[in-house]
VOGU-3710 file (C-alpha; in Angstrom, 3 decimals, decimal comma):
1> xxxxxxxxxx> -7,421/-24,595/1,320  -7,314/-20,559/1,191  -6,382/-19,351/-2,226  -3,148/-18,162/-0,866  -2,465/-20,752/1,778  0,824/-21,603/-0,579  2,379/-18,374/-0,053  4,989/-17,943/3,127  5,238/-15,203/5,517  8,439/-12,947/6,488
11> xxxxxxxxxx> 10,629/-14,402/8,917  8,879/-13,998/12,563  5,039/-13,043/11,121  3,701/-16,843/11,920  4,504/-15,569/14,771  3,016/-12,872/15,195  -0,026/-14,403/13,792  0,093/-17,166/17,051  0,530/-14,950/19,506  -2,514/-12,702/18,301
21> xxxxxxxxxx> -4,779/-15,700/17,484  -4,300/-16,581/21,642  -5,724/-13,215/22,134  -8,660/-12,808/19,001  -10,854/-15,576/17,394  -9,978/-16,206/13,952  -12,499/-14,167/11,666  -12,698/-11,831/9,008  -11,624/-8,782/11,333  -9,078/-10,478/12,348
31> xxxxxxxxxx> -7,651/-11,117/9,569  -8,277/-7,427/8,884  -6,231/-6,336/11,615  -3,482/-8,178/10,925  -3,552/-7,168/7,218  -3,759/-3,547/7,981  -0,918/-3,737/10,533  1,099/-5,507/8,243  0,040/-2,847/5,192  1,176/0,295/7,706
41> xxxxxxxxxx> 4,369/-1,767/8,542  5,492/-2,354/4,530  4,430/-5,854/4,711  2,715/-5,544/1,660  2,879/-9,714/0,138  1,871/-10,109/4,251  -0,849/-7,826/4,242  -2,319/-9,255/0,807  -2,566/-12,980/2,477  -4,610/-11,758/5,326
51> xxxxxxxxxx> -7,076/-9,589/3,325  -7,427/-12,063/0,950  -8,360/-14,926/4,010  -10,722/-12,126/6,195  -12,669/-12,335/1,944  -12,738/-16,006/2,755  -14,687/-15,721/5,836  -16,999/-12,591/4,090  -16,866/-12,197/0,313  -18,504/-8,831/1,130
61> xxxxxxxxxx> -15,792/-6,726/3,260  -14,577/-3,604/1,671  -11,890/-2,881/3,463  -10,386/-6,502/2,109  -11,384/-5,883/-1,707  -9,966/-2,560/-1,057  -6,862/-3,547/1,027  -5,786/-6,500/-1,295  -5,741/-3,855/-4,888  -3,777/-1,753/-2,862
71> xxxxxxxxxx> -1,425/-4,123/-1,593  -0,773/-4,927/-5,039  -0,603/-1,590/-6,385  2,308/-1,121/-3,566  4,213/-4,594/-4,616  4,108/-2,907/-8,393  1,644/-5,373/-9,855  -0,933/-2,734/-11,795  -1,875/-5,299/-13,746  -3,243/-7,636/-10,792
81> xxxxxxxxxx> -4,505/-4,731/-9,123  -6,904/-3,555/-12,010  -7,744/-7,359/-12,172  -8,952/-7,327/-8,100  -10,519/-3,951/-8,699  -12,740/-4,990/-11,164  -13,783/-8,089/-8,806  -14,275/-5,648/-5,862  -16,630/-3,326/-8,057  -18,394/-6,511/-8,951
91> xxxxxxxxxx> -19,272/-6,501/-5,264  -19,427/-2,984/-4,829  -20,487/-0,805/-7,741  -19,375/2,509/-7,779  -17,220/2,495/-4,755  -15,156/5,763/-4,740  -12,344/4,116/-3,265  -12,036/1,119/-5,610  -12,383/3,098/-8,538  -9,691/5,525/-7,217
101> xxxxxxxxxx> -7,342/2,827/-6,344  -8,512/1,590/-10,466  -7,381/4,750/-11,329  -3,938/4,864/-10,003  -3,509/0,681/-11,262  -4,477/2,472/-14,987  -1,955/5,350/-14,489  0,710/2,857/-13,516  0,024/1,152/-16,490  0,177/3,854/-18,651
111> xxxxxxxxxx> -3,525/4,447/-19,570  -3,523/7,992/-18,138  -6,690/9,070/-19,809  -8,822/6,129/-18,350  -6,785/6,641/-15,004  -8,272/10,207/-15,869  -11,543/8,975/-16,084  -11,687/7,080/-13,346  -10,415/9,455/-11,032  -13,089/11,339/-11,706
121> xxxxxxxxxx> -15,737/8,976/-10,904  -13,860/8,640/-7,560  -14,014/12,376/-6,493  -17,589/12,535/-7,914  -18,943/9,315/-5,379  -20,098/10,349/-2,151  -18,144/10,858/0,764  -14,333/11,696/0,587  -10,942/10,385/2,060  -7,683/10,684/2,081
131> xxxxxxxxxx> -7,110/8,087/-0,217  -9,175/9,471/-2,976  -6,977/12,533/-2,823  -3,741/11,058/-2,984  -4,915/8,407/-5,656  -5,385/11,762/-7,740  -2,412/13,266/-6,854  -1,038/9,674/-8,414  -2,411/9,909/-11,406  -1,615/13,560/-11,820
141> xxxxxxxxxx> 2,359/12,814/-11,096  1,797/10,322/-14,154  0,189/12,920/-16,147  3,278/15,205/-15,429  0,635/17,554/-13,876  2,051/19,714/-11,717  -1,208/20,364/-9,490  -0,618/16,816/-7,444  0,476/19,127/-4,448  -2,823/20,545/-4,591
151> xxxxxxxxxx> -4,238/16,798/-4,061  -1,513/15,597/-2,054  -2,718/18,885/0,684  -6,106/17,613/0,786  -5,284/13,931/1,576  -2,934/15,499/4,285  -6,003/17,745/5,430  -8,648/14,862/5,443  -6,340/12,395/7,456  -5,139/14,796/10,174
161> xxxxxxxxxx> -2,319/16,253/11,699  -1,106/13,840/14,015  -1,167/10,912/11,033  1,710/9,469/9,877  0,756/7,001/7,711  -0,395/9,175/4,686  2,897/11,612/4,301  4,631/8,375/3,816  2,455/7,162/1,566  2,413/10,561/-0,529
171> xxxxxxxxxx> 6,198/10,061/0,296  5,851/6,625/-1,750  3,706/7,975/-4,687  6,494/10,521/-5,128  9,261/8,109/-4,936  7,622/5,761/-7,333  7,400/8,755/-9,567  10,802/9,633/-8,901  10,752/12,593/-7,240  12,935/12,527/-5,168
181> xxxxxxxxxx> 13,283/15,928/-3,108  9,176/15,729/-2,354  9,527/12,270/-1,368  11,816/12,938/1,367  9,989/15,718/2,795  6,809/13,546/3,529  9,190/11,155/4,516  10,694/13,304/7,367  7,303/14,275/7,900  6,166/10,617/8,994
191> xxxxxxxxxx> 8,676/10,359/11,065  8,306/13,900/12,803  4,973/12,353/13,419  6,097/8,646/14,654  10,095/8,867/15,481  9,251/4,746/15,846  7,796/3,714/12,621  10,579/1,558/11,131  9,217/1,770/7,571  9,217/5,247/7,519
201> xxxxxxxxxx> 12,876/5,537/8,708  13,961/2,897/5,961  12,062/4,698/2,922  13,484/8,134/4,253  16,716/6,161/3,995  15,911/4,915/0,119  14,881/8,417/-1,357  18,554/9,670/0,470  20,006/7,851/-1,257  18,673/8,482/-4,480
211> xxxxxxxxxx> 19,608/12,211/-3,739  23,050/11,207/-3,070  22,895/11,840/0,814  25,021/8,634/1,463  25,538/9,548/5,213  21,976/10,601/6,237  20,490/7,718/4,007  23,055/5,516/6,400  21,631/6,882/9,439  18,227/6,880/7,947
221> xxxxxxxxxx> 18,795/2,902/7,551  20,206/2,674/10,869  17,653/4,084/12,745  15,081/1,686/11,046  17,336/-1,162/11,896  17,463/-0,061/15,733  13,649/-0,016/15,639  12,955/-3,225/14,260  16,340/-5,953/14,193  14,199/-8,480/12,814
231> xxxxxxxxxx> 13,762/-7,234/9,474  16,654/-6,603/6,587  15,690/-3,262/4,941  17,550/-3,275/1,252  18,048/0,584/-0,205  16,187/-0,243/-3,134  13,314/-2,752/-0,954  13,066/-5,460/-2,853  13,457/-8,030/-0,460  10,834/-9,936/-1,102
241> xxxxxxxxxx> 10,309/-13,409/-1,932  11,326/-13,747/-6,086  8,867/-16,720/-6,364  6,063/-14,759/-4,377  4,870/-13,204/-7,741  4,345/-15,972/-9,905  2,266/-18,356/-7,097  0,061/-14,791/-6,625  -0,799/-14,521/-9,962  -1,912/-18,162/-9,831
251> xxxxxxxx> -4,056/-18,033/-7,256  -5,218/-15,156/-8,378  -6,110/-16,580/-11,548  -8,118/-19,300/-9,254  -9,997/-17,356/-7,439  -13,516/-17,603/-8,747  -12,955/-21,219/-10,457  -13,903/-22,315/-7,085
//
């Protein structure tokens, strides 16, 4: 049985899941496109299930070491996520994008001098990304540093101009963070860029309403809703399944007693 073969999907993802397994053979990429689909969608408990079954088919994919800290660090589980980090760097030592996503779990936990630290091992690895950049631009908003735009720029340079998926992340950082103001210009941003992503509409609609824009967070809400009926989105998102949390952190804790 998978490690997380307990753990239930959103209403209507099974399927999803059939109708693509007609189409794909079950396998690690797969599983890796359906995780990533379900990431970019806000499907984060979703997204961590299929990462963590394309690891069962090959301990030694990135992307799914990667994909599943990240998850976490969305669903607000630092702790978890520094947990799976470590595991992934077990794998891959040194990885600049594991130890920036180690970074942000430390910063989120309130170690901002190892989320420092590791931060700068992750801008000093090889290679670049967007994700390195914004991971700073995390840990700097934690800091209280007021440079983050800096970082935020770059990770909106290296992905592109036509990308929608990192202003509303950056858009996420700063709501987390609870700025506000920021967060719902990268939020109108990512939807400038995809007038169809239903995610983006419904956090556009959450950081409204933290500004006290009751009608445009309404509209905001709406227009998510119109895009995608199936799903409920809740102002504050936190929707999610209250047990989901305590049967992750036990299979998490089984994962190498296997």
């Amino acid at each position: 049985m998978g490690r997380f073969s307990n753990l239930e999907f959103e209403p209507g993802e099974e399927r999803h899941e059939e109708r693509r397994q007609e189409e794909t053979p079950r396998d690690e990429k797969y599983y890796t496109a359906m995780a990533r689909d379900a990431f970019r969608d806000g499907r984060f408990e979703n997204a961590l299930r299929y990462y963590s079954r394309a690891l069962e088919f090959d301990a030694r994919m990135g992307e799914a070491w990667l994909g599943q800290v990240q998850a976490l660090i969305e669903l607000d589980e630092a702790h978890e996520a520094r947990v799976w980090a470590d595991k992934g760097l077990e794998q891959f030592r040194n990885d600049g994008e594991l130890l920036a996503a180690k970074g942000v779990a430390f910063g989120r936990l309130g170690d901002l001098d190892k989320a420092m630290e590791l931060s700068d091992a992750a801008l000093e690895e090889k290679g670049g990304s967007a994700y390195r950049w914004r991971a700073r631009g995390d840990v700097l908003l934690a800091r209280n540093d007021r440079n983050e735009e800096f970082c935020f720029s770059k990770a909106l340079a290296a992905a592109g101009p036509q990308d929608a998926w990192e202003p509303l992340s950056i858009g996420r950082v700063y709501l987390h963070h609870g700025k506000w103001a920021p967060a719902v210009r990268h939020f109108e941003m990512a939807t400038d860029r995809n007038s169809q992503g239903a995610f983006a509409w419904a956090e556009l609609g959450r950081a409204l309403a933290r500004l006290g824009m009751a009608e445009r967070s309404r509209l905001a809400f709406k227009n998510a809703r119109d895009i995608d009926p199936s799903r409920e989105f809740a102002p504050e998102g936190h929707d999610a399944d209250p047990g989901f949390f305590a049967r992750l952190a036990a299979a998490v804790r089984g994962l190498f007693r296997r």
